[in-house]
N, C-alpha and C positions, 0 to 999 in steps of 0.2 A: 504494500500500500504506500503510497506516496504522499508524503503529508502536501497539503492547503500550501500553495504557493500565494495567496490573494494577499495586498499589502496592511491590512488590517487583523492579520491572523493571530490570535493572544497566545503568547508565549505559554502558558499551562498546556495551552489545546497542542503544539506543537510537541514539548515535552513528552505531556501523555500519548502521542500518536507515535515517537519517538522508540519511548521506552515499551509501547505493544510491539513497534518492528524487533525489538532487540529481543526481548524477550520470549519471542520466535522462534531466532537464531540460534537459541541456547547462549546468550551473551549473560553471563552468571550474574552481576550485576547493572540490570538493564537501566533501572531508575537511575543511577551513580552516573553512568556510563552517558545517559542521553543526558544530563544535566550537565557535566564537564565538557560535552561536545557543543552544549549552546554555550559553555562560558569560553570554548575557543573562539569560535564563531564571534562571540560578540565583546571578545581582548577585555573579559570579565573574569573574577573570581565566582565558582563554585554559590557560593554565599550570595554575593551580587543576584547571580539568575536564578536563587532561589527565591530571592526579597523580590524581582521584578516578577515575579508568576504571581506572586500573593497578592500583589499591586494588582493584576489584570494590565500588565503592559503588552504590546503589540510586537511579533516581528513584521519588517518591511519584508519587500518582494525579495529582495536580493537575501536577506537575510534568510531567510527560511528557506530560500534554494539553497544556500550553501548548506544549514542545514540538512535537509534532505542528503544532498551529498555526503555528506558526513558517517550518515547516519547507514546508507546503502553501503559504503567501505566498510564500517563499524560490524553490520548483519551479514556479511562475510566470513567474517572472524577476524580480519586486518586487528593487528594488538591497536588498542587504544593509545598507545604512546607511541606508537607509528605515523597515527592520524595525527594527532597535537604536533608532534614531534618532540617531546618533553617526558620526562618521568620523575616524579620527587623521590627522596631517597632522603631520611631525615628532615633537615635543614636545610638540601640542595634541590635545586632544580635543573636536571642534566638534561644535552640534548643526544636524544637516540631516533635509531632509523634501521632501514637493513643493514646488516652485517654486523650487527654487533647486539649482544644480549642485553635484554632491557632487566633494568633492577628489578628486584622485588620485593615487598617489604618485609619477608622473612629475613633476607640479608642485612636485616638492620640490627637483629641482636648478634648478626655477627660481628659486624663493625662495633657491635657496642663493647660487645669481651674485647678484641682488638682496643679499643680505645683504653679498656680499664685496663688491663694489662699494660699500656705504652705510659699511662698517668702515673701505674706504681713504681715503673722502673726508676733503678738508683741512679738516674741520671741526669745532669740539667738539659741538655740535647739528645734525646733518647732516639733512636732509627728505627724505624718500622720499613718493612718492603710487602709489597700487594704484589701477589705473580699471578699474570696473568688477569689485568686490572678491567679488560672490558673497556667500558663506557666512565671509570675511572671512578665509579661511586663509593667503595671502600677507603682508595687513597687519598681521595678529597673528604672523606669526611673527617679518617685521622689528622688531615694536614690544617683543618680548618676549629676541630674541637681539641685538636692537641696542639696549637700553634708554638708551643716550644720546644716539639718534635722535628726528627727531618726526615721525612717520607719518600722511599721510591718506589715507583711503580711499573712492572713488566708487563708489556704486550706484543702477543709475536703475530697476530691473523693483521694482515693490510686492510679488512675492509671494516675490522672493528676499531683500528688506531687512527682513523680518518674521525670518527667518535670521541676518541679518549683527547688528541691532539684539543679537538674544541672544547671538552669541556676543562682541560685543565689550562686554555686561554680565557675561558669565559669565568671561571674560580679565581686565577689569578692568585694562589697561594705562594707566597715565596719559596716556602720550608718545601715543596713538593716539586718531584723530580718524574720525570716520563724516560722510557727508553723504549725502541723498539729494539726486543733480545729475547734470541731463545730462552722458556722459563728453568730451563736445565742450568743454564750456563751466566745466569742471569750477578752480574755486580759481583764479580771474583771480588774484587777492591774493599766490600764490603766484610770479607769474610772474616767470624771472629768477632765482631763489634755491634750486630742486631741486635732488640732489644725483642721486637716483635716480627714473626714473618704471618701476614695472613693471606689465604683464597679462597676464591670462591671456583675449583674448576669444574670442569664438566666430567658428571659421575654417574650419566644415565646408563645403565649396563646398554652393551650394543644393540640387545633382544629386542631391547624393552619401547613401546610405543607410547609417549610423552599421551595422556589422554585432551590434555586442553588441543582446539588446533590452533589457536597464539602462539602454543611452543610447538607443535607440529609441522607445523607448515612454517615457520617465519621467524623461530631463533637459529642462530648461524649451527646446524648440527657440529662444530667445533668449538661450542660451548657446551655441549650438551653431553655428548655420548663419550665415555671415559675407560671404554674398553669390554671384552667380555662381560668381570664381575662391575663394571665400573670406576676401579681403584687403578687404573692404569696410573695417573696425573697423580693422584695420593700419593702414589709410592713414590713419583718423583720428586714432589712437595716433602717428603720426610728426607731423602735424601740432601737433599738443596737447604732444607732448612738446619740440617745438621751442620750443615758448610758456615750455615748465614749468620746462625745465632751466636750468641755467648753465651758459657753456663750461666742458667736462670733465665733462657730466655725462652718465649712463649709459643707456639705456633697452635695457628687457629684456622682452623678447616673445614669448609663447610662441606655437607653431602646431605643424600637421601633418607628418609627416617628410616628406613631399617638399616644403613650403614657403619649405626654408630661403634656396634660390639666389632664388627671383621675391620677396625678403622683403628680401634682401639689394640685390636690382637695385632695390627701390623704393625702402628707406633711402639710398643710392647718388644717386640720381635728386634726394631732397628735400633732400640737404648733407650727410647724414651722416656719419660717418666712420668707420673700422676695423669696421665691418659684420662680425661673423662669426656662423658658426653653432655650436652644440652637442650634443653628445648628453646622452641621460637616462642612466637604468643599465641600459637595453636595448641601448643605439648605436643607439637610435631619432634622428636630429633631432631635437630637440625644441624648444631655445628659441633664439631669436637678441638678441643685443646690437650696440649702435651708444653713438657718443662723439660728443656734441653739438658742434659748429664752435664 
């Protein structure tokens, strides 16, 4: 169905015609979704287009087309941070698009252990490194909520560092460092003086069929799929971080909920220590940490 192009069309009537199309789609949430698409639309906050529906404000003709459009990308399954071309991530407002994995707000209590980890260390310039940083939302959040830290961040895919490059011009963090570098081989320079290494890599077993199709069809499958059991990237993450840290230092990794015990047996295995797991704000598993020998 096509929503009401006519220039008097009230912004609720469009909303609601909105979120019936998404909500179609199997667009998980439709009401959330068609509401942020009229606050692109109309270079508003969320809030803003909720206060203008309550009003009984109008969209014009252009307006509600672009809408419409919007909304036929959206009942696609096109990610919604495709469309904006924006994702928040805490504090930040990152740009994403193809080729590069969009945040998600589970990865925010990752960054948060990451962050409390990088505040205890004994240091007044403490190092954290993000491998394999993406869209660059973990090393921009340490580099921005730990500003007397100094952050590096590795990215080896060309079509997601075309992402990481803008959003660490548009942050503008001094203390924060980008490289494009194998995550194997990532800051020899560094070796011995990390305080924190964290990631987020891709740890979907090969098998396995992502069930959203946002992640199906449209995140770069080289963020996603992490080998047969999915611990391909893990294992090179404990390697790399044995290199990276000092004793006492933290490394924090995120995976799948049921990854956390064979995640924790392999940190276990390579020396590590206090290995445990965590939940997100589902009581999903979500990230595991280890303490460097």
């Amino acid at each position: 169905m096509s929503l009401d192009r006519t220039p008097s069309l009230p912004l609720s009537h469009a909303l609601r015609a909105a979120a019936e199309r998404l909500a179609r789609a199997g667009v998980p949430d439709p009401v959330v979704d068609a509401e942020l698409l009229a606050a692109h639309v109309l270079g508003e906050g969320r809030g803003a287009v909720q206060a203008r529906a309550l009003r009984g404000d109008s969209l014009d003709d252009d307006a509600a087309a672009r809408l419409d459009e919007l909304v036929q990308r959206r009942a696609t399954r096109e990610p919604l941070q495709h469309i904006t071309g924006t994702a928040p991530f805490r504090h930040l407002e990152l740009r994403v698009g193809p080729g590069v994995f969009v945040p998600r707000p589970e990865t925010e209590i990752v960054a948060q252990l990451a962050i409390d980890a990088l505040v205890a260390a004994a240091s007044p310039s403490p190092i954290a490194v993000d491998l394999g940083t993406g869209s660059g939302a973990i090393a921009l959040a340490l580099a921005t909520e730990v500003p007397h830290a100094r952050v590096h961040a590795a990215e080896n895919s060309v079509d997601a560092y075309v992402w990481t490059e803008e959003n660490f011009r548009g942050v503008g963090a001094d203390n924060a460092r980008l490289a494009f570098v194998d995550l194997e081989h990532a800051f020899p320079e560094l070796d011995g003086t990390v305080s924190v290494v964290v990631s987020n890599p891709p740890y979907v077993p090969d098998a396995a069929i992502p069930r959203d199709p946002e992640v199906r069809f449209f995140d770069p499958p080289a963020a996603l799929y992490g080998g047969e059991d999915g611990l391909d990237v893990v294992r090179i993450l404990s390697r790399v971080g044995l290199r990276l840290l000092h004793p006492g230092g933290t490394l924090v990794i995120e995976h799948g909920e049921w990854q956390g015990e064979p995640i924790r047996d392999l940190l276990a295995g390579d020396g590590w220590r206090a290995a445990a797991t965590h939940p997100d704000l589902t009581l999903r598993d979500r990230v595991t940490t280890a303490i460097r020998p």
